[in-house]
C-alpha positions as CSV (number, residue, x, y, z in Angstrom):
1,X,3.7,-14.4,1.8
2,X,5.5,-15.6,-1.8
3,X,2.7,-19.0,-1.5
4,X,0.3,-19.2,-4.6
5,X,-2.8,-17.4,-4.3
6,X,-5.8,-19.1,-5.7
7,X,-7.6,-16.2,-7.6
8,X,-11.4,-18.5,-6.3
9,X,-10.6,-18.2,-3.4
10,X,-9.2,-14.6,-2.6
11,X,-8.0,-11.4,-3.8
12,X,-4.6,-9.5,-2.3
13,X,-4.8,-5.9,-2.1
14,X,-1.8,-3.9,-1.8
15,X,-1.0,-1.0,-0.6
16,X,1.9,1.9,1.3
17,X,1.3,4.7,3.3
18,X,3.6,7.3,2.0
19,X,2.4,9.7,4.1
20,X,4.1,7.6,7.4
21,X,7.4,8.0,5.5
22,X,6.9,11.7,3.4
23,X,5.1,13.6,5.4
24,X,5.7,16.4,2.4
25,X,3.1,14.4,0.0
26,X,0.3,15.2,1.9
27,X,-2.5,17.0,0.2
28,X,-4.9,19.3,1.0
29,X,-7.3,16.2,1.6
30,X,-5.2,13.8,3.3
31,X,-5.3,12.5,6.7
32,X,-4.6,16.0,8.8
33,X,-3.5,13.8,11.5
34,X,-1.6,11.5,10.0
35,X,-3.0,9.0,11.8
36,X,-2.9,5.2,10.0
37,X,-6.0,4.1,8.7
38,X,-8.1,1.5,9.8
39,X,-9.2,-0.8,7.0
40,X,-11.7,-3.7,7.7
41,X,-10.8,-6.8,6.5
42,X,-14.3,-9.2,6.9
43,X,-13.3,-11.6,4.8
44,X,-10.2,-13.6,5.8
45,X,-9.1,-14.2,2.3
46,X,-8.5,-10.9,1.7
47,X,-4.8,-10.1,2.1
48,X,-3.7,-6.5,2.6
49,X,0.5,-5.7,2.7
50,X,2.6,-2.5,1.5
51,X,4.5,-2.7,-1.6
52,X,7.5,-2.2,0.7
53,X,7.1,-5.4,2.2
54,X,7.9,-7.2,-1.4
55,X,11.0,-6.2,-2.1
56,X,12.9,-9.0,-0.9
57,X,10.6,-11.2,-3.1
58,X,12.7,-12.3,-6.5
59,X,9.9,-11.7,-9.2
60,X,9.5,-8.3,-7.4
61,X,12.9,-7.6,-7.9
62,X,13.1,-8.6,-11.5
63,X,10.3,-6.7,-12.4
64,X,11.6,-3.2,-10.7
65,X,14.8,-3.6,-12.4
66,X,13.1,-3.9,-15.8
67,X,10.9,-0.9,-14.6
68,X,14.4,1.1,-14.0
69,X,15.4,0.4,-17.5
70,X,12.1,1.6,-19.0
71,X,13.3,4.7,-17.3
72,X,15.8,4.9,-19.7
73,X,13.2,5.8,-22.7
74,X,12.6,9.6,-22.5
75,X,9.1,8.9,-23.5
76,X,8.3,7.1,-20.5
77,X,10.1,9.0,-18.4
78,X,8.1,11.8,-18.9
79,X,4.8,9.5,-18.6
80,X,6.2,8.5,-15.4
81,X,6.8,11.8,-13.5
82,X,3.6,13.5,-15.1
83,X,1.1,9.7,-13.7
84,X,2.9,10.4,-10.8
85,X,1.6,13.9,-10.3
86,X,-1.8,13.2,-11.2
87,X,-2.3,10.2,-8.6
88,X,-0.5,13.2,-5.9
89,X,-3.2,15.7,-7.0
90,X,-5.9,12.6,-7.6
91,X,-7.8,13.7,-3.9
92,X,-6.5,17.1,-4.2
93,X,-9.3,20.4,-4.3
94,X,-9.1,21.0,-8.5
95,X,-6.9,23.8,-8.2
96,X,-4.0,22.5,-5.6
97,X,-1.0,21.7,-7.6
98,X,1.6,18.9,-6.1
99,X,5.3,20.6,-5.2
100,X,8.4,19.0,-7.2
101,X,9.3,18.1,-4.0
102,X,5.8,16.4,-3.4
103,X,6.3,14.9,-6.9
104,X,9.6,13.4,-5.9
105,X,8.4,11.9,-3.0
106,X,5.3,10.4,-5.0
107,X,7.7,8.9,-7.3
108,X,9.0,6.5,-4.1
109,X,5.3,5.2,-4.3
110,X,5.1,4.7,-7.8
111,X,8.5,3.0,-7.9
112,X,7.3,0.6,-5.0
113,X,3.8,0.2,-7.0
114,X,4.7,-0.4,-10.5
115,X,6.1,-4.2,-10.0
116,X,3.0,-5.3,-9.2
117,X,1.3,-3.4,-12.8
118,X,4.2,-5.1,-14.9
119,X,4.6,-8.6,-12.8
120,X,1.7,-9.5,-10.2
121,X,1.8,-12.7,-12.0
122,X,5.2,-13.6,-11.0
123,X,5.0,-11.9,-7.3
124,X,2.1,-13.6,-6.4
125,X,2.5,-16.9,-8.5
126,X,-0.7,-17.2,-10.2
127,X,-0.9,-18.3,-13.9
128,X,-2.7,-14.5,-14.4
129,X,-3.4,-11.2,-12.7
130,X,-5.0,-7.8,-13.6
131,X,-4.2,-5.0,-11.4
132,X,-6.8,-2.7,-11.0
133,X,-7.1,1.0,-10.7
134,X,-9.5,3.9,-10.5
135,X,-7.9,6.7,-12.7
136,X,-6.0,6.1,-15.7
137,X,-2.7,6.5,-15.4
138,X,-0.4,6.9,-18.7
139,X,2.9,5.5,-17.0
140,X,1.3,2.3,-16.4
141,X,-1.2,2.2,-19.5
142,X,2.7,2.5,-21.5
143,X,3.5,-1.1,-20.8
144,X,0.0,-2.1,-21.9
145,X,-0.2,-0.4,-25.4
146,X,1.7,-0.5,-28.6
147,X,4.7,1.7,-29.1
148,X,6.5,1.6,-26.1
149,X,10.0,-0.3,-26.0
150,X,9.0,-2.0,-22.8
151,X,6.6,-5.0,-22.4
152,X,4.6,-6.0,-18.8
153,X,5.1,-9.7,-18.1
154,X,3.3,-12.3,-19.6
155,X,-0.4,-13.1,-18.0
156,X,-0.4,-9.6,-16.4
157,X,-3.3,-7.3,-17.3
158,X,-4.3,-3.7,-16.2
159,X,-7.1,-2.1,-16.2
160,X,-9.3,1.3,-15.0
161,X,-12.4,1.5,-12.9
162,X,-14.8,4.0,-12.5
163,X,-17.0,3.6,-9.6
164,X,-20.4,4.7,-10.3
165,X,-21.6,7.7,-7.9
């Protein structure tokens, strides 16, 4: 799993299932069964894996513990709880509002999720990565923008996609 990826040739796709493991962040519109989800994978160069399953991974590891000591900055600590309840409520009905309790357990994903925004480069060892997403969310945009005492890694991009509908 640590190999280099060559960006011609594939894309990896991450992803967790908090639901398996916080059955209290469900929303409104999540899966009522809690049944896992199938996701079709054509195209054999397309790798899928939890965030979970990096942890042991060193560059994975340095870049949560830098993540923990952005957490020290009460500016992005408030950015990182309030990103965190917007991707809870993000396939929520408009007026459903997360739980702190909901929140809390959202915070376990974006914990898992946020070495990959600051350090895909490293964790997948390609010379450059951009980590994609389809909202914007502030507590990842901090490391990206001026202003903020903490830096993503070098090579390591972000950006936010809107899917046309």
């Amino acid at each position: 799993m640590n190999e280099p990826i060559s960006v011609a040739s594939s894309t990896h796709t991450a992803e967790t299932r908090p639901h398996r493991h916080h059955p209290q962040l469900r929303s409104p519109s999540s899966n009522p069964r809690g049944r896992p989800r199938k996701r079709a994978t054509p195209n054999p160069d397309v790798r899928v894996s939890e965030f979970g399953q990096w942890t042991a991974n060193a560059a994975y590891q340095r870049a949560h513990a830098y993540a923990q000591q952005a957490q020290h900055d009460p500016a992005y600590r408030a950015l990182y709880r309030q990103g965190t309840r917007e991707a809870v409520k993000a396939r929520a009905p408009d007026n459903w509002e997360p739980t702190e309790a909901q929140i809390d357990a959202g915070l376990v994903h974006s914990g898992r999720a946020l070495p990959f925004v600051l350090n895909a480069v490293g964790i997948l060892g390609v010379p450059e990565a951009v980590t994609a997403y389809s909202k914007p969310a502030a507590h990842f945009q901090y490391f990206f923008t001026e202003g903020g005492t903490h830096r993503a890694f070098p090579g390591q991009g972000y950006i936010c996609l809107r899917a046309r509908q």
